[in-house]
C-alpha positions in Angstrom: 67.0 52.2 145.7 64.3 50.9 147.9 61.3 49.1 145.9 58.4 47.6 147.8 56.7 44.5 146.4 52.9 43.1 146.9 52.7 39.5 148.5 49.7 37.4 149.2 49.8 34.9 152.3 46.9 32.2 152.3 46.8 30.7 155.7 44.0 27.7 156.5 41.6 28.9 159.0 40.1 32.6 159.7 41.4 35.6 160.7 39.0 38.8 160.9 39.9 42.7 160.1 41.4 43.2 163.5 44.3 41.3 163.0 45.5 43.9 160.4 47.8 46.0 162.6 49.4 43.0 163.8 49.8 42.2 160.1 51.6 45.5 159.3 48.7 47.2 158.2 48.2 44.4 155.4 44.2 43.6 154.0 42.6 40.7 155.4 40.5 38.6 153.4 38.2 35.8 154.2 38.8 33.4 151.4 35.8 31.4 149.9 37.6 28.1 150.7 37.1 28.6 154.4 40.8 30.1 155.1 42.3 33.8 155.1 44.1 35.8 152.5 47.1 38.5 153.8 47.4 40.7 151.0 49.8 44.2 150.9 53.3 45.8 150.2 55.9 44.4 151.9 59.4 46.3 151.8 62.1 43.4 151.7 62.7 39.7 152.5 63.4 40.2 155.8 59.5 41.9 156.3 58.1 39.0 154.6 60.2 36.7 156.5 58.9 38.6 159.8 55.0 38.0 158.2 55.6 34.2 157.9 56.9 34.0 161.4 53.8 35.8 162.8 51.5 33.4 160.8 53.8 30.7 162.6 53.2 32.1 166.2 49.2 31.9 165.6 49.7 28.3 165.4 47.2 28.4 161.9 49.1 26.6 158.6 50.3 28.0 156.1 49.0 27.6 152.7 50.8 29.5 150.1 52.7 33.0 149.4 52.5 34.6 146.3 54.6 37.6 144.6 52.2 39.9 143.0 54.2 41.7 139.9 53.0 44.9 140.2 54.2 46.4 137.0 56.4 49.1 138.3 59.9 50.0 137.3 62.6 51.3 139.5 
């Protein structure tokens, strides 16, 4: 059984709207501290895993990743 779970990735600098597809379709937030906040579903580790690397290819550090409990049962 295949459950999706939310994450949130805060990376330091700015990242605008457009990067989104490159994201997987994630949100993109600009975060009131001056960096950017990734926020969506992600469907397993290895996805997430594939999000950190592309925050690692932009060269921009990253801050923190978060599991959002969404609630939701399988």
């Amino acid at each position: 059984m295949s459950k999706t779970e939310t994450y949130e990735i805060r990376i330091q600098g700015r990242l605008d709207d457009r990067w989104a597809a490159w994201f997987d379709d994630m949100e993109i937030h600009a975060a009131p501290d001056g960096g950017t906040v990734i926020r969506g579903e992600v469907p397993d580790q290895a996805a997430l895993h594939g999000l950190i690397q592309k925050v690692r290819d932009l060269g921009l550090p990253l801050i923190s990743v978060t599991h959002h409990d969404t609630g939701a049962t399988s």
